[in-house]
N, C-alpha and C positions, 0 to 999 in steps of 0.2 A: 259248591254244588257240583255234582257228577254231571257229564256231556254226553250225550251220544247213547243213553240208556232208555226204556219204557218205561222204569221205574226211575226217574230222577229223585223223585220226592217223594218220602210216606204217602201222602197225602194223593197223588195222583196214580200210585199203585194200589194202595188202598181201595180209592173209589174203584178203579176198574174190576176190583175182586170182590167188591162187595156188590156192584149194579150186576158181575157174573154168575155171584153164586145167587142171590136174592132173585132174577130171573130164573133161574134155573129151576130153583124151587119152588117158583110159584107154578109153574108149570108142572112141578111133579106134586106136589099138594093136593092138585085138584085130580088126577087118577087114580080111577081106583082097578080092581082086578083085569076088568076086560080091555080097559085099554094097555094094561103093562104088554099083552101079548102082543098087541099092533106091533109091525115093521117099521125100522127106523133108517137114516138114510146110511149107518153103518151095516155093511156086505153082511147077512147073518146072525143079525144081531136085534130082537126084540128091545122093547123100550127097557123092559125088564133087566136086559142084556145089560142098556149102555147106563144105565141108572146104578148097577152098581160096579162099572166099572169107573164112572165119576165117582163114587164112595171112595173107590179104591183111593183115587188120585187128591181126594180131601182129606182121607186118613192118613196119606203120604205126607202131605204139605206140612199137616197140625203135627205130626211128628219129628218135621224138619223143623219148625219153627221153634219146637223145645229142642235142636238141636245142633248146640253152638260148635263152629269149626275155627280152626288155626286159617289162617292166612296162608300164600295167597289163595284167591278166588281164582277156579280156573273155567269158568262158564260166567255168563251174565244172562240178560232177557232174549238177546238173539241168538248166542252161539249154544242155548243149553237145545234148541233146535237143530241145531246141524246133524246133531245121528241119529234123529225120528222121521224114518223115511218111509213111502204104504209102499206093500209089496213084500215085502222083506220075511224072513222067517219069524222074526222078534216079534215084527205086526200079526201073523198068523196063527202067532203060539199065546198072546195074549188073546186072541181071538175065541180059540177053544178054551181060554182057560176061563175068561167072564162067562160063555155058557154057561159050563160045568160049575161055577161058581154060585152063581146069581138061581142056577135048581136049586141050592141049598135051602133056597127061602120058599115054603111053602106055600105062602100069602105075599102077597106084593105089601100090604101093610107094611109088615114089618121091615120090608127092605125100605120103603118111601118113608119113616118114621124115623129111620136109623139115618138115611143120607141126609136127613132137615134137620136133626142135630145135630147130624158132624160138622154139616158147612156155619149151621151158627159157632160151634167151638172154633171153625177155624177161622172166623171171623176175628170172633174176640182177641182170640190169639193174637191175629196181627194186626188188632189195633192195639194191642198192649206189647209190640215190638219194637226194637231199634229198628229205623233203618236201616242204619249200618252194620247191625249184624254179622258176623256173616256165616253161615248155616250151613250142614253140610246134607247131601240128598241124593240117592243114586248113585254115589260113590264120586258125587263134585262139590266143589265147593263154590258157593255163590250167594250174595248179599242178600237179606231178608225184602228188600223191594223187588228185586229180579224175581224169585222165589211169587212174591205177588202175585206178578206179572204173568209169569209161567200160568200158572194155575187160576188165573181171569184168561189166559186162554183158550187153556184147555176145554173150559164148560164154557165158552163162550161157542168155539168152532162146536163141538158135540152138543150144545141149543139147538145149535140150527139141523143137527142131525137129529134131535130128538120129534122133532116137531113137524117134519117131512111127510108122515101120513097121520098127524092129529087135524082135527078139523081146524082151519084158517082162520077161527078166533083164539086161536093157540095165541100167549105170549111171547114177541117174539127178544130176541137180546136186546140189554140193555146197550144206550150208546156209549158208555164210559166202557165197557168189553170189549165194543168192536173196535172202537179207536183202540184200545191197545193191542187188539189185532191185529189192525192195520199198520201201527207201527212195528209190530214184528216182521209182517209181511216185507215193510220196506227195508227194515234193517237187514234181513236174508238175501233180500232181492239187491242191496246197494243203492235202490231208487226209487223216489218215488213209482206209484203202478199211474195208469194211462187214467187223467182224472173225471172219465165218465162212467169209472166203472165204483160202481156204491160198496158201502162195506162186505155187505153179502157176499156181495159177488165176490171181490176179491178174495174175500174168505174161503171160497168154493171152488173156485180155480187157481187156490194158490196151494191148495192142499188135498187137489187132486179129486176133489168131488163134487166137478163138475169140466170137462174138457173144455179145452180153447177154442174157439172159432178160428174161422181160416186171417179173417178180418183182425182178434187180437192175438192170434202167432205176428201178423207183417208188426201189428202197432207196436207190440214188444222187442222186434228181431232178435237176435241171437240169444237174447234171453230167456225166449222160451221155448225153449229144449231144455230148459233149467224146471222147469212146471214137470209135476208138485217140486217146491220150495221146503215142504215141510209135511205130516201126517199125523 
């Protein structure tokens, strides 16, 4: 068994990708027109907006997972982080480009019918995967667990951005998501984070969408000047 990964085992990458997309979806299941417009906790970005930029990142995955690579693997579940940083042009140009995008759909229908299918196909998918895999995506190569993993990130941190101005009986992430969040958190970080702070949270000031208190700058020290961790 592999060490020091989010994705050890089928089976706990799995569940993380499957409690992240199955939230995710139920959440988007239940709006319809008026609320795709609401603002979400992403800068400019309607629900509309981030709904199908999560497609995007579903249609990504299910295309990774039909797609096998040569060895070595040069990314795993922490380091395919390391060069998704906010601020940057790359985050700004994806920005304008989900807008522009996501007008193409005239009805929110059809964007919300098209992302509840895709995450069911990518479901399937990896549950009809090797683990050991290893796939190639982005132009890296890395193991079909990590791969997972990644992507029970992604719509696990973008939940919580989803659901920022839905009403507070919004569904919120599943815990097999957050804990794989949180384990990326630490594996980026080197350390455990300061154990009063709950998955959310971590989630939100590890990735920049939410600032630090003066109080966890001291608890962190020198580490946080490193915040965000990730984007």
């Amino acid at each position: 068994m592999r060490t020091g990964r989010i994705g050890e085992t089928q089976p706990q990458a799995l569940s993380a990708l499957k409690s992240a997309y199955e939230a995710f979806a139920h959440v988007v299941a239940s709006l319809g027109e008026e609320e795709s417009w609401l603002p979400t906790g992403c800068v400019g970005w309607a629900v509309r907006d981030l709904v199908f930029h999560c497609l995007g990142d579903a249609q990504r995955g299910l295309v990774a997972l039909h797609t096998p690579a040569d060895g070595p693997a040069d990314r795993d579940a922490i380091t395919y982080w390391s060069t998704w940083q906010p601020g940057t042009a790359r985050a700004a140009s994806e920005q304008r480009h989900a807008r522009v995008a996501a007008s193409m759909f005239p009805e929110f229908e059809q964007l919300r019918e098209l992302y509840l299918a895709t995450t069911a196909a990518v479901v399937t998918a990896a549950e009809r995967s090797d683990v050991q895999q290893l796939i190639s995506t982005q132009g890296h190569v890395l193991a079909a667990d990590d791969l997972m993993a990644t992507l029970a990130v992604e719509a696990t941190v973008h939940h919580l951005d989803l659901v920022v101005h839905l009403p507070a009986t919004a569904p919120r992430p599943g815990a097999a998501g957050l804990a794989c969040v949180r384990g990326t958190i630490d594996g980026l970080l080197g350390r455990p984070a300061p154990e009063n702070w709950s998955d959310e949270h971590y989630a939100l000031v590890a990735t920049g969408r939410l600032p630090l208190t003066g109080a966890e700058r001291h608890r962190l020290g020198a580490d946080a000047d490193r915040f965000p961790l990730f984007g």
